[in-house]
C-alpha positions in Angstrom: 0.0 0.0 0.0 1.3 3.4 -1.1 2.1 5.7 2.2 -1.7 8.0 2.8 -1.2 11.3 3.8 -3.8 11.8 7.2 -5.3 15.2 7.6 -4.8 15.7 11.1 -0.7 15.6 10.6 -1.7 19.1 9.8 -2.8 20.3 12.8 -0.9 22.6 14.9 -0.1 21.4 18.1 1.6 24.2 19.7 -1.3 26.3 18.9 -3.2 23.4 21.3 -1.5 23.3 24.2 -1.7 26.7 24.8 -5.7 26.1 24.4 -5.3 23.6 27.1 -3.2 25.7 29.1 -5.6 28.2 29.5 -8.3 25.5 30.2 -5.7 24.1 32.8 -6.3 27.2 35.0 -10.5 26.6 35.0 -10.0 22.5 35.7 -8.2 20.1 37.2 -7.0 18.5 34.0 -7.4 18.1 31.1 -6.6 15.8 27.8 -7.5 15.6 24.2 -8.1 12.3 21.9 -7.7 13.0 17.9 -8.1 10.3 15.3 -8.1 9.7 11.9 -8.9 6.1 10.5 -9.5 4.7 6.8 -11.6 1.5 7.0 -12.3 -1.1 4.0 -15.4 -3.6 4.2 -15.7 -6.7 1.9 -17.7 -9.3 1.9 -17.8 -12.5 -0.6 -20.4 -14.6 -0.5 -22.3 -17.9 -2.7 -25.2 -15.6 -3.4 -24.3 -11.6 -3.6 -20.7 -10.2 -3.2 -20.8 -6.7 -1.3 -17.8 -3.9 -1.8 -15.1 -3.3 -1.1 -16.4 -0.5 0.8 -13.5 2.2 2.0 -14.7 5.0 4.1 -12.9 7.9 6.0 -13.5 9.5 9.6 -11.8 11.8 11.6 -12.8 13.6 14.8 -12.1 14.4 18.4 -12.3 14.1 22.5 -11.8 16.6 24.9 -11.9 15.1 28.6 -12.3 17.6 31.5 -12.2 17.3 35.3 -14.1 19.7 36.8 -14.1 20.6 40.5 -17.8 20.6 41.2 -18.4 17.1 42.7 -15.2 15.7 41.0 -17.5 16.1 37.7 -15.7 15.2 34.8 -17.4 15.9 31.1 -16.5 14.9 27.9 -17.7 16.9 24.7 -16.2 14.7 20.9 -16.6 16.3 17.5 -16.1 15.1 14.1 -14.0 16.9 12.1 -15.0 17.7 8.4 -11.8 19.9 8.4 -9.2 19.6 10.6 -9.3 23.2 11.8 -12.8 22.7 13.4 -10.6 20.9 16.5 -10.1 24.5 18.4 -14.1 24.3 18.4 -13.2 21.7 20.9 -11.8 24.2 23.4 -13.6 27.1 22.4 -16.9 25.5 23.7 -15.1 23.9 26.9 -14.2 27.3 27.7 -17.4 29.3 26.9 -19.3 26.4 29.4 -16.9 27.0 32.5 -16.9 30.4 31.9 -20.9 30.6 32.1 -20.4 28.9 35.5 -23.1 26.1 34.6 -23.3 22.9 36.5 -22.6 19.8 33.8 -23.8 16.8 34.7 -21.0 14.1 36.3 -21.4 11.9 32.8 -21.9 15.1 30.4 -21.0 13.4 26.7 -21.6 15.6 24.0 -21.6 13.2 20.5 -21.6 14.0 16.6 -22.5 11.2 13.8 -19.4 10.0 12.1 -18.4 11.5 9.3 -18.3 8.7 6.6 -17.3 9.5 2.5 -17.0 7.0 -0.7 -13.9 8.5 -2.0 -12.5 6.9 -5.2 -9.2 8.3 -4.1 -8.3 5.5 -1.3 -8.9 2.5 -3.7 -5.2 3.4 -4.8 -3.9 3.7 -1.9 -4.5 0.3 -0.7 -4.2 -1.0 -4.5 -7.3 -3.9 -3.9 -7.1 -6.3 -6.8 -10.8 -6.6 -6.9 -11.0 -9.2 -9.8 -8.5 -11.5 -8.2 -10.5 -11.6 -4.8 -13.2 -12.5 -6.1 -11.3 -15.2 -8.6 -9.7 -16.7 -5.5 -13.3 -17.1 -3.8 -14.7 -18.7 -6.8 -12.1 -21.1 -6.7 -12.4 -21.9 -3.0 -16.1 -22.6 -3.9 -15.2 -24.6 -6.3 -13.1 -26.9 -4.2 -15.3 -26.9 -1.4 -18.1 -28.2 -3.6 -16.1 -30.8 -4.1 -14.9 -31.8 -1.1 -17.9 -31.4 1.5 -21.6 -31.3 1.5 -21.2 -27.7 1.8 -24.2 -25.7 2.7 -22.7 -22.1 2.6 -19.3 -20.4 2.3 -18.3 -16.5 3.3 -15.6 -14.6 3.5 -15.5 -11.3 5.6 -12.6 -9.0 4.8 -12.3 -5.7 7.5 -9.1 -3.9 8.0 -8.4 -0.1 9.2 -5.4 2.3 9.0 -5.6 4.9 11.8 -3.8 7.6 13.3 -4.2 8.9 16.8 -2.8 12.2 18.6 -3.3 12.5 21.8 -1.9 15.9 24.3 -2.0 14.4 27.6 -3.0 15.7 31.1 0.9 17.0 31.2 0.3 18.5 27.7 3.0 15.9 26.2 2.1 14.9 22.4 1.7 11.2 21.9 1.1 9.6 18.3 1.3 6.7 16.5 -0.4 5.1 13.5 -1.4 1.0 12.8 -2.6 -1.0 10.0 -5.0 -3.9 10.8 -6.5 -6.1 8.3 -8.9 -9.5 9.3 -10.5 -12.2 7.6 -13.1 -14.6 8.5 -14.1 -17.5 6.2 -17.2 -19.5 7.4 -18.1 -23.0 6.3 -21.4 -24.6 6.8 -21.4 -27.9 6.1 -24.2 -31.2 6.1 -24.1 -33.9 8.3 -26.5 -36.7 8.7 -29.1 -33.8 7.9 -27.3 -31.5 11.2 -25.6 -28.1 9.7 -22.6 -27.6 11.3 -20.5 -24.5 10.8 -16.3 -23.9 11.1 -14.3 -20.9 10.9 -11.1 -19.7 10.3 -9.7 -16.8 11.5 -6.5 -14.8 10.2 -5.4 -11.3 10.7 -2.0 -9.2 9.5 -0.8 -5.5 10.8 1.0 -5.7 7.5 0.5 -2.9 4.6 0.6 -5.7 1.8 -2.4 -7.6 1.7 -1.8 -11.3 0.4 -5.4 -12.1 -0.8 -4.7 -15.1 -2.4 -3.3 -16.6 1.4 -6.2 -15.2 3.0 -8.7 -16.6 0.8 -7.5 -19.0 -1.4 -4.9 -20.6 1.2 -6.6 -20.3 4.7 -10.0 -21.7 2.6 -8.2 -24.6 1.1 -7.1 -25.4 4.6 -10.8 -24.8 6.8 -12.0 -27.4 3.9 -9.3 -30.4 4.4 -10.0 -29.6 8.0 -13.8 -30.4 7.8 -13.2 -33.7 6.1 -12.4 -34.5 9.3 -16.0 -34.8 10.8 -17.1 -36.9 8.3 -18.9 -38.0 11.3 -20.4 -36.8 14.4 -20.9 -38.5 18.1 -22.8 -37.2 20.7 -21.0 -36.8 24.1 -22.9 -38.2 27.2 -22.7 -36.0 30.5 -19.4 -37.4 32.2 -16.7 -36.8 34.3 -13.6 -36.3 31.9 -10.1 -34.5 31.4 -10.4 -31.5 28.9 -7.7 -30.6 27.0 -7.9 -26.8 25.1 -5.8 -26.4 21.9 -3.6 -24.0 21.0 -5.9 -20.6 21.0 -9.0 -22.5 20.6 -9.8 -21.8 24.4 -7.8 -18.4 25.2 -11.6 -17.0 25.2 -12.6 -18.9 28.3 -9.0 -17.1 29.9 -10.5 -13.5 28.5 -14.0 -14.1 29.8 -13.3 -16.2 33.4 -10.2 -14.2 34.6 -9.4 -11.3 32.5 -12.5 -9.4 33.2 -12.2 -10.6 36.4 -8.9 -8.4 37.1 -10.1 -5.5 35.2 -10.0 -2.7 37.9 -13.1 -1.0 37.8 -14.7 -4.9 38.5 -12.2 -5.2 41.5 -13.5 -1.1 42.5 -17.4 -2.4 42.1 -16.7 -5.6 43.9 -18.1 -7.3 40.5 -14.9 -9.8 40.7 -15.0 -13.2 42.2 -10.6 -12.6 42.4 -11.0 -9.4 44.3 -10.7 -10.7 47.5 -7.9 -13.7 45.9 -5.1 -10.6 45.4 -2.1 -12.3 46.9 -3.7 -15.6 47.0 -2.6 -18.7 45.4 -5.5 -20.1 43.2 -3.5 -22.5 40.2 -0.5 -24.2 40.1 3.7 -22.6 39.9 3.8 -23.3 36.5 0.3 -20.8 35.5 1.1 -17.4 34.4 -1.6 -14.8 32.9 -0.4 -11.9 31.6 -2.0 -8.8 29.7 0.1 -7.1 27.2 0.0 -4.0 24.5 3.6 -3.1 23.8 4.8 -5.7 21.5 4.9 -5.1 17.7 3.0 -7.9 16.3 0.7 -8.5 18.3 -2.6 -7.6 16.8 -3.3 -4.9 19.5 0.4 -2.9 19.9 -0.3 0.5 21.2 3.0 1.7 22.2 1.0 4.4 24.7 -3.0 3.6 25.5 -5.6 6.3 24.7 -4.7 8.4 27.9 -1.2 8.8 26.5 0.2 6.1 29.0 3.2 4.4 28.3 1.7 1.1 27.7 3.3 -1.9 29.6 3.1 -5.7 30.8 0.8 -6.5 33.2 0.9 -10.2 35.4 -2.5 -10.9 36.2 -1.6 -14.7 37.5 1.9 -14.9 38.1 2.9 -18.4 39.2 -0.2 -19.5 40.5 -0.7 -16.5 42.2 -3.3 -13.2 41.9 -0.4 -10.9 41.3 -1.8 -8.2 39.1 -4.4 -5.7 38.3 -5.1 -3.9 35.1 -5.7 -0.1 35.8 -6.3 3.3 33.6 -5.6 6.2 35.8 -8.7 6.9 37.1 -9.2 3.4 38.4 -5.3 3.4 39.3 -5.8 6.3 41.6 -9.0 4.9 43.4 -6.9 1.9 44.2 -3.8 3.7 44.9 -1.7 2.0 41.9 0.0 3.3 38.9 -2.0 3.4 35.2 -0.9 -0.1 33.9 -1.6 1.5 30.1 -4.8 -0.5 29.7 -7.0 3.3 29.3 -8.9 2.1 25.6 -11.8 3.5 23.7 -13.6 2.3 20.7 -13.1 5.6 19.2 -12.9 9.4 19.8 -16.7 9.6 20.6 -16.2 7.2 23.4 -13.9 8.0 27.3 -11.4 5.3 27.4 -12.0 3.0 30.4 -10.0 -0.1 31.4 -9.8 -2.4 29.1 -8.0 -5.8 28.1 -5.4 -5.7 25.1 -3.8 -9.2 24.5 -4.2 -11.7 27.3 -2.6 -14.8 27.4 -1.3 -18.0 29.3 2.4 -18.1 29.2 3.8 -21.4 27.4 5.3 -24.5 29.8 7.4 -27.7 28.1 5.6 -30.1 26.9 4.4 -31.0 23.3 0.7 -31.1 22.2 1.4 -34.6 21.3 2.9 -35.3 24.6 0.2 -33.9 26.3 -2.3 -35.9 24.3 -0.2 -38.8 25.1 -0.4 -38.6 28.6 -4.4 -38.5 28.6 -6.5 -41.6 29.3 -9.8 -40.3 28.7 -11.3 -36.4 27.6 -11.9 -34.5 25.1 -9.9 -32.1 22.8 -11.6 -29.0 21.8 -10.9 -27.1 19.1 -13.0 -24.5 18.7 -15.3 -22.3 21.2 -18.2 -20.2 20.3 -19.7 -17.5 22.4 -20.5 -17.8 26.2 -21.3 -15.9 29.3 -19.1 -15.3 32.7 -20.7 -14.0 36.0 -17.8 -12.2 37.1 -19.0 -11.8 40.9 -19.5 -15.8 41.0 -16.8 -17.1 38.5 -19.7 -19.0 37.0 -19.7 -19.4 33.2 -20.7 -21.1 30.1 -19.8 -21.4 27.1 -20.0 -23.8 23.6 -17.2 -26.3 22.5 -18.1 -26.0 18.4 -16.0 -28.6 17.5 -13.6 -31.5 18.8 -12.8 -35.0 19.3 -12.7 -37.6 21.7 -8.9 -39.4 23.2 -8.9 -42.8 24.1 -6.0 -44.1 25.6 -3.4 -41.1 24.5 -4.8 -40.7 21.0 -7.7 -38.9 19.6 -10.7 -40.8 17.9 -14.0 -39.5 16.7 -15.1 -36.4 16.3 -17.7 -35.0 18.6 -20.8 -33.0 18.0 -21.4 -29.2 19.7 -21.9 -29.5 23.5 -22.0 -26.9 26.4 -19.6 -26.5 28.7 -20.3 -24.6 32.2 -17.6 -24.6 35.3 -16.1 -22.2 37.7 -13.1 -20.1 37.4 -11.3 -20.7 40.6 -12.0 -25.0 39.7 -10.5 -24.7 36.2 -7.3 -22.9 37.1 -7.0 -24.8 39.9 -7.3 -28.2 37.8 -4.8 -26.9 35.0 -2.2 -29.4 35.1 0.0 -29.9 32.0 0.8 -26.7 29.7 2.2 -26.8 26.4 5.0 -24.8 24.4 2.6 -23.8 21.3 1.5 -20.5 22.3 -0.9 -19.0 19.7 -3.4 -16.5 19.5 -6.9 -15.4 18.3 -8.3 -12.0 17.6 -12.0 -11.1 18.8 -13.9 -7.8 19.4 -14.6 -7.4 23.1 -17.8 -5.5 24.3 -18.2 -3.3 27.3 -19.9 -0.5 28.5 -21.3 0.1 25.0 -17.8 0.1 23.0 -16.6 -2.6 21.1 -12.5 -3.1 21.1 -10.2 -4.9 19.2 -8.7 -7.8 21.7 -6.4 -10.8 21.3 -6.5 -14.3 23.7 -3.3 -16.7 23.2 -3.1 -19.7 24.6 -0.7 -22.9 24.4 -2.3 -26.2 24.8 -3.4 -26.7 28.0 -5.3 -30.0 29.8 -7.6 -29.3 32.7 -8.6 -32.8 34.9 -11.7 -34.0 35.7 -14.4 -31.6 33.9 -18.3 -32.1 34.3 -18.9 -32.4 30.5 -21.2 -33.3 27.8 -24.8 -33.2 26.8 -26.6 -31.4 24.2 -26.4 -27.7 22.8 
């Protein structure tokens, strides 16, 4: 992709902080949030092919804490021109100087500003025709292949730039390209539909379509030849073993929001009262990251301007960590751990996960598989739920297969799978060396993130699994 040229690297930024300087002396802080981002949209399907949609939006934050009642307000506008940012200030500082109450959650919010412009289709140079060629040929071969039902593939990617003049008036920037695909396969089984999905995502600027589709579509196929059949598995008592990524969602849901900090503030977290506690075994470590390049969420400062850093949630067994933003940080009398995100500049950041992940131990998948007399080995999860407060959750196991005597047999149908947080970690006990992670959007408080759950294999004993879906 050729280099684009944002907008808002035309802004002056001197000529902001001393807008914020003179807001400085009417609050107790205050910080400003500016993005630009460039988003593409595809979708290829059997029956209508939609896009590639590109579409640009730019626009602000400015967050204010006011002294009345520790009120803090926050007033976004999107910016048709980049000059309409000191509008920003302009209105802070007409408000305070009216000496009006706000309201402790004051948001003022603008629609996006959205445009088709034919200009961005060469920047990112899309080879339309050869897309849609790779799909066709993917169809092809799944026809082939399975008893296919359906076929999709949902391309998304973003380029964005964010500015942000912190509460000490220090400029923090940086820019990231993202770009996701999602091919879905329904497929017929004894007259049951079952779907599988592969995932893949990039943070490069050269899009490979022909590995995304035609590669990563070829390989979901060969891997549903695989459930040729199905067997139902009866309720049971059995060891479950996680594969590589496949079940770093449970460790996002059951313990991740569990150690956010405004769930330890609202005592909404079964692990608030386990800080210090040991609750798995030495060898189980959960960290949080943002800082390394590569990983599909690297933020180098979070969207308060914080330097963005490691955070051990679980560090050898033990509750060891909390992720913080600073106004949860200074409730709890901590430092911001850099975990301050927002969906976008119409949104406050609040604490958030980035990538969160179980460190890697020694042993093999194979060796692990090996070692297991009876279980299960699941391969894919779909959605569930997680009642923070009681470590409760549930979630589906989409795909898998059984193990007999250290190696795996036939392949199971969808079950459900509900346990406790504090009786999985405690029952982890064998970790493998394959780290590997998955992307997801995470939802919270009405904004939707980009997220990342890795996760080596893993086998946890003596699970209460099985039934229907």
């Amino acid at each position: 992709m050729k280099k684009y040229n944002f907008s808002i690297e035309q802004i002056d930024i001197t000529e902001l902080s001393k807008f914020q300087k003179k807001l400085m002396n009417m609050v107790d802080y205050t910080d400003l949030y500016v993005e630009e981002v460039v988003g593409l949209s595809w979708y290829l399907g059997l029956t209508e092919r939609v896009g590639p949609f590109l579409s640009s939006k730019r626009g602000a934050g400015l967050r204010l804490k006011v002294n009345q009642k520790n009120n803090q307000i926050y007033i976004c506008k999107t910016l048709a021109e980049y000059k309409n940012i000191y509008e920003l200030f302009e209105t802070a500082s007409k408000k305070l100087l009216s000496n009006k109450i706000w309201d402790t959650n004051s948001q003022t919010k603008n629609n996006y500003f959205t445009s088709q412009n034919n200009s961005l289709y060469c920047k990112f140079g899309l080879p339309y025709k050869e897309a849609n060629s790779y799909f066709d040929n993917l169809e092809k071969f799944a026809r082939n292949e399975v008893n296919l039902y359906d076929l999709s593939c949902h391309i998304s990617g973003s380029l964005k730039k964010v500015i942000i003049l912190d509460r000490k008036g220090t400029v923090r920037e940086w820019v990231e390209s993202k770009l996701k695909t999602k091919i879905n396969l329904i497929f017929n089984i004894e007259g049951e539909l079952i779907t599988k999905t592969k995932k893949s995502f990039s943070r490069s600027n050269n899009i490979d379509f022909k590995e995304l589709i035609l590669k990563n579509g070829f390989d979901l196929v060969k891997e549903v030849k695989k459930y040729s059949k199905l067997k139902f598995v009866k309720p049971n008592q059995l060891d479950l073993i996680l594969a590589s990524g496949a079940g770093g969602i449970l460790i996002h849901e059951a313990c991740g929001h569990a150690l956010e900090a405004d769930a330890i503030i609202d005592n909404d977290s079964i692990l608030s009262k386990m800080w210090g506690k040991k609750v798995a075994p030495d060898f189980i470590t959960i960290a949080d990251r943002g800082d390394l390049k590569g990983d599909w969420v690297y933020e180098p400062y979070d969207s308060e301007g914080t330097l963005s850093k490691p955070v051990y949630l679980i560090k050898n067994g033990i509750v060891d960590g909390i992720m913080t933003d600073i106004r949860t940080a200074k409730k709890l009398n901590l430092k911001s751990t850099g975990n301050g995100r927002r969906e976008s500049y119409q949104f406050q950041p609040i604490c958030r996960m980035r990538n969160t992940y179980v460190e890697p131990g020694i042993y093999s998948p194979e060796e692990i598989i090996k070692d297991t007399k009876k279980g299960i080995y699941a391969t894919e999860f779909s959605g569930g739920e997680v009642n923070t407060q009681t470590g409760d959750f549930i979630f589906g196991i989409n795909s898998g297969f059984f193990i007999e005597n250290g190696e795996i047999t036939e392949a199971i149908k969808p079950f459900l799978y509900a346990g406790n947080t504090l009786d999985i970690l405690s029952k982890i006990d064998v970790i493998g060396n394959d780290l590997k992670f998955e992307i997801g959007d995470c939802g919270k408080n009405g904004q939707m993130v980009d997220v990342s759950y890795g996760q080596p294999t893993l086998r946890i004993s003596s699970q209460k699994i099985g039934g229907s879906r």
